[in-house]
C-alpha positions as CSV (number, residue, x, y, z in Angstrom):
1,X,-26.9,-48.2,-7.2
2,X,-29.0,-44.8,-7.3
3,X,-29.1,-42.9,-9.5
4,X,-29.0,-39.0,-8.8
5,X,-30.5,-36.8,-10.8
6,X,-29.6,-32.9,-12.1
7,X,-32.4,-30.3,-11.4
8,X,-32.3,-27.2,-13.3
9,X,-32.0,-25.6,-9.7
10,X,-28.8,-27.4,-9.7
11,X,-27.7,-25.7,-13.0
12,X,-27.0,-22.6,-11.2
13,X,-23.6,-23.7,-9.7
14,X,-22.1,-25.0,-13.3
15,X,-20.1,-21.8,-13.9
16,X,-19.3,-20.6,-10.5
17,X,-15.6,-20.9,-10.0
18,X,-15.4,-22.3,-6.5
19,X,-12.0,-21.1,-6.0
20,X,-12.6,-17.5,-6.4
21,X,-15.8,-17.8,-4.3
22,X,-13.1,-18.6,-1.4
23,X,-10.8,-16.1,-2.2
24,X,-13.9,-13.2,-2.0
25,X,-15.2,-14.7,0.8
26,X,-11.6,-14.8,2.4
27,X,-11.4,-11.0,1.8
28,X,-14.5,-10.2,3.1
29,X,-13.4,-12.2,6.6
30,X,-10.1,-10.4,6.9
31,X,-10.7,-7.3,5.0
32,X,-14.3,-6.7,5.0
33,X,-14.1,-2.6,4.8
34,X,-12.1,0.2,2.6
35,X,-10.7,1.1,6.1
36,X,-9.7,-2.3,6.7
37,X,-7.6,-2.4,3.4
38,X,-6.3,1.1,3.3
39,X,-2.4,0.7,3.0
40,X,-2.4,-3.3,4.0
41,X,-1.9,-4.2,0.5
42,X,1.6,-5.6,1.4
43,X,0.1,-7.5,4.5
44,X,-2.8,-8.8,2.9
45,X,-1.3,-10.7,0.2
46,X,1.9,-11.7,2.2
47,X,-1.4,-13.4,4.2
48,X,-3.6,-14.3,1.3
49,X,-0.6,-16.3,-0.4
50,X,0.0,-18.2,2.8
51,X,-3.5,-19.7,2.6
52,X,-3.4,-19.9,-0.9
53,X,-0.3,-21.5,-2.3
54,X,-1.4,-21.8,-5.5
55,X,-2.0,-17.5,-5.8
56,X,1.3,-15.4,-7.0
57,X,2.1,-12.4,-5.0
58,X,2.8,-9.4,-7.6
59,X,4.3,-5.8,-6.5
60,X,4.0,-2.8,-9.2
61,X,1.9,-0.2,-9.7
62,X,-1.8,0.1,-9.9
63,X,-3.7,3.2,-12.0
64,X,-6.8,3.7,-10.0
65,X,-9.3,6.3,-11.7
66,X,-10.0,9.9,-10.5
67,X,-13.0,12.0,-10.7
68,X,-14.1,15.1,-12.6
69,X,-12.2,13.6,-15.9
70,X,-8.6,14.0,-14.1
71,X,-5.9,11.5,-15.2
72,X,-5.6,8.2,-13.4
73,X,-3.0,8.2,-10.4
74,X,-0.6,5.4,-10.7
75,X,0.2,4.0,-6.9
76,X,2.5,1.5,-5.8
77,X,0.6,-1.6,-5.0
78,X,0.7,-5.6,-3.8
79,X,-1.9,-8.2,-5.8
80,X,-1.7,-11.3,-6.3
81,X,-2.6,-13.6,-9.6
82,X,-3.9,-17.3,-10.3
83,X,-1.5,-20.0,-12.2
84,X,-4.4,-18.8,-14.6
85,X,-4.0,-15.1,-14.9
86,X,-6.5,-13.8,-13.2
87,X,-6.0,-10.6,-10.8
88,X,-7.2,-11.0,-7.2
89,X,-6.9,-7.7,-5.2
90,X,-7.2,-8.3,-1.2
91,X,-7.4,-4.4,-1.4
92,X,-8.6,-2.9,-4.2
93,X,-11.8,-1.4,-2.2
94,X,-9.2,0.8,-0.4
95,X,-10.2,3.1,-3.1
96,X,-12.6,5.2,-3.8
97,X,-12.7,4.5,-7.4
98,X,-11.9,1.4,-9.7
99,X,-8.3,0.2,-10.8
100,X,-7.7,0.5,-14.2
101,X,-5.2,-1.0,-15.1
102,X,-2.6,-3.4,-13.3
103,X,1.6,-3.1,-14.0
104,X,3.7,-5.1,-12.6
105,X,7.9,-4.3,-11.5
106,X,10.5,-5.4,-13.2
107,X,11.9,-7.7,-10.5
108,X,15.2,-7.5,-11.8
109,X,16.1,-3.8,-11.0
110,X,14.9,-4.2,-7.0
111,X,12.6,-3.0,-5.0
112,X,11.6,0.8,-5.6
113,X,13.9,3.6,-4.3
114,X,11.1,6.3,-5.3
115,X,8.2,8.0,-7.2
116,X,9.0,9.9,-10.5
117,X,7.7,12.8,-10.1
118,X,7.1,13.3,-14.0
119,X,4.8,10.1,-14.5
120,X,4.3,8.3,-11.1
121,X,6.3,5.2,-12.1
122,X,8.5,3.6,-9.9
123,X,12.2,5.1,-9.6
124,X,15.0,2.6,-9.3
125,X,18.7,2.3,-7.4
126,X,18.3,5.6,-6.0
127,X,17.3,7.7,-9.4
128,X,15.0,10.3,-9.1
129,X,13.2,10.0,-12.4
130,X,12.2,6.7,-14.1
131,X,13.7,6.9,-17.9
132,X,15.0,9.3,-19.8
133,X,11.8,10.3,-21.1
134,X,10.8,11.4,-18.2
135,X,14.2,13.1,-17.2
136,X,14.4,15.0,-20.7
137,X,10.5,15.9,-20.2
138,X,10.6,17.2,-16.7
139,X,13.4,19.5,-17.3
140,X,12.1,21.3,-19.7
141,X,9.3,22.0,-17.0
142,X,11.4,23.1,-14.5
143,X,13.8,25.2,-16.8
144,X,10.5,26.5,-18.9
145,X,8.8,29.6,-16.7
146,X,5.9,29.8,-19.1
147,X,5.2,26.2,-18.6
Protein backbone atom coordinates (compact mmCIF):
# COMPACT_ATOMS: atom_id res chain seq x y z
CA UNK A 1 0.00 0.00 0.00
CA UNK A 2 1.36 3.64 -0.68
CA UNK A 3 1.92 5.76 1.21
CA UNK A 4 0.80 9.53 0.64
CA UNK A 5 2.62 12.12 1.86
CA UNK A 6 1.56 15.85 3.37
CA UNK A 7 3.37 18.85 1.59
CA UNK A 8 3.46 22.03 3.34
CA UNK A 9 1.48 23.20 0.11
CA UNK A 10 -1.09 20.93 1.47
CA UNK A 11 -1.14 22.74 4.87
CA UNK A 12 -2.98 25.45 3.48
CA UNK A 13 -6.47 23.71 3.52
CA UNK A 14 -6.12 22.46 7.39
CA UNK A 15 -8.30 25.37 8.67
CA UNK A 16 -10.61 26.10 5.86
CA UNK A 17 -14.10 25.24 6.89
CA UNK A 18 -15.38 23.49 3.74
CA UNK A 19 -18.86 24.07 4.72
CA UNK A 20 -18.78 27.79 4.77
CA UNK A 21 -16.65 27.84 1.53
CA UNK A 22 -20.15 26.37 0.01
CA UNK A 23 -22.29 28.52 1.63
CA UNK A 24 -20.17 31.85 0.17
CA UNK A 25 -19.78 30.37 -2.94
CA UNK A 26 -23.66 29.52 -2.97
CA UNK A 27 -24.30 33.26 -2.33
CA UNK A 28 -22.15 34.52 -4.72
CA UNK A 29 -24.13 32.02 -7.49
CA UNK A 30 -27.51 33.30 -6.48
CA UNK A 31 -26.85 36.52 -4.97
CA UNK A 32 -23.72 37.77 -6.47
CA UNK A 33 -24.55 41.76 -6.25
CA UNK A 34 -26.02 44.35 -3.37
CA UNK A 35 -28.79 44.72 -6.12
CA UNK A 36 -29.35 41.16 -6.23
CA UNK A 37 -29.93 41.04 -2.32
CA UNK A 38 -31.64 44.20 -1.80
CA UNK A 39 -35.04 43.25 0.08
CA UNK A 40 -34.71 39.25 -0.84
CA UNK A 41 -33.60 38.53 2.62
CA UNK A 42 -36.83 36.51 3.18
CA UNK A 43 -36.36 34.64 -0.30
CA UNK A 44 -32.84 33.93 0.10
CA UNK A 45 -32.83 32.02 3.18
CA UNK A 46 -36.28 30.36 2.62
CA UNK A 47 -33.84 29.06 -0.56
CA UNK A 48 -30.53 28.77 1.30
CA UNK A 49 -32.16 26.53 4.05
CA UNK A 50 -33.65 24.30 1.38
CA UNK A 51 -30.13 23.34 0.17
CA UNK A 52 -28.81 23.42 3.38
CA UNK A 53 -30.75 21.52 5.95
CA UNK A 54 -28.54 21.61 8.43
CA UNK A 55 -28.65 25.97 8.43
CA UNK A 56 -31.56 27.55 10.81
CA UNK A 57 -33.59 30.27 9.33
CA UNK A 58 -33.74 33.32 11.90
CA UNK A 59 -36.12 36.54 11.52
CA UNK A 60 -35.42 39.73 13.84
CA UNK A 61 -33.78 42.68 13.44
CA UNK A 62 -30.38 43.54 12.14
CA UNK A 63 -28.43 47.14 13.33
CA UNK A 64 -26.56 47.90 10.19
CA UNK A 65 -24.04 50.99 10.77
CA UNK A 66 -24.57 54.62 9.35
CA UNK A 67 -22.19 57.18 8.31
CA UNK A 68 -21.00 60.54 9.63
CA UNK A 69 -21.10 59.03 13.38
CA UNK A 70 -25.16 58.70 13.21
CA UNK A 71 -26.71 55.85 15.33
CA UNK A 72 -27.05 52.43 13.72
CA UNK A 73 -30.62 51.74 12.02
CA UNK A 74 -32.13 48.60 13.36
CA UNK A 75 -34.08 46.86 10.17
CA UNK A 76 -36.10 43.93 10.11
CA UNK A 77 -34.14 41.12 8.57
CA UNK A 78 -34.01 37.11 7.58
CA UNK A 79 -30.44 35.04 8.40
CA UNK A 80 -29.78 32.02 8.99
CA UNK A 81 -27.24 30.21 11.66
CA UNK A 82 -25.18 26.88 11.83
CA UNK A 83 -26.11 23.93 14.49
CA UNK A 84 -22.77 25.80 15.57
CA UNK A 85 -23.73 29.42 15.94
CA UNK A 86 -22.33 30.94 13.38
CA UNK A 87 -24.30 33.77 11.37
CA UNK A 88 -24.52 33.30 7.56
CA UNK A 89 -26.21 36.33 5.82
CA UNK A 90 -27.35 35.51 2.04
CA UNK A 91 -27.86 39.41 2.16
CA UNK A 92 -25.92 41.27 4.23
CA UNK A 93 -24.15 43.09 1.08
CA UNK A 94 -27.51 44.69 0.48
CA UNK A 95 -25.99 47.39 2.55
CA UNK A 96 -23.90 49.88 2.22
CA UNK A 97 -22.32 49.49 5.47
CA UNK A 98 -21.61 46.53 7.90
CA UNK A 99 -24.17 44.80 10.32
CA UNK A 100 -23.46 45.28 13.70
CA UNK A 101 -25.13 43.48 15.52
CA UNK A 102 -27.73 40.56 14.96
CA UNK A 103 -31.25 40.15 17.25
CA UNK A 104 -33.38 37.81 16.88
CA UNK A 105 -37.70 37.82 17.50
CA UNK A 106 -39.20 36.43 20.08
CA UNK A 107 -41.05 33.72 18.22
CA UNK A 108 -43.58 33.51 20.71
CA UNK A 109 -45.44 36.92 20.32
CA UNK A 110 -45.79 36.34 16.15
CA UNK A 111 -44.74 37.72 13.39
CA UNK A 112 -44.31 41.68 13.56
CA UNK A 113 -47.41 43.99 13.23
CA UNK A 114 -44.99 47.13 13.04
CA UNK A 115 -41.86 49.46 13.59
CA UNK A 116 -41.64 51.45 16.92
CA UNK A 117 -41.23 54.51 15.97
CA UNK A 118 -39.22 55.42 19.28
CA UNK A 119 -36.38 52.65 18.93
CA UNK A 120 -36.96 50.73 15.60
CA UNK A 121 -37.72 47.43 17.35
CA UNK A 122 -40.31 45.35 16.16
CA UNK A 123 -44.09 46.19 17.38
CA UNK A 124 -46.21 43.18 18.25
CA UNK A 125 -50.31 42.20 18.05
CA UNK A 126 -51.06 45.36 16.51
CA UNK A 127 -49.19 47.87 19.18
CA UNK A 128 -47.71 50.80 17.95
CA UNK A 129 -44.79 51.00 20.38
CA UNK A 130 -42.64 48.04 21.50
CA UNK A 131 -42.48 48.38 25.59
CA UNK A 132 -43.37 50.68 27.87
CA UNK A 133 -40.19 52.27 27.74
CA UNK A 134 -40.61 53.26 24.64
CA UNK A 135 -44.36 54.30 25.06
CA UNK A 136 -43.49 56.44 28.37
CA UNK A 137 -40.41 57.90 26.36
CA UNK A 138 -42.08 58.87 23.21
CA UNK A 139 -44.75 60.77 24.79
CA UNK A 140 -43.03 62.93 26.46
CA UNK A 141 -41.59 63.83 22.90
CA UNK A 142 -44.72 64.36 21.40
CA UNK A 143 -46.35 66.20 24.46
CA UNK A 144 -42.80 68.20 25.05
CA UNK A 145 -42.72 71.38 22.38
CA UNK A 146 -39.17 72.25 23.45
CA UNK A 147 -38.08 68.74 22.66
Amino acid sequence: MEETKLSSENKVFSNVNFKELAYSCWISENYPTPQSARLQCAEATENMVGVFKELKRVRGLASVAEPYDLPPTRTPHWWCVTPEGTIIDPTAHQYPTEILTYSEADESKGPPTGKCPNCGGLCYEGNYLCSKKCDKEYMAYLNNPEY
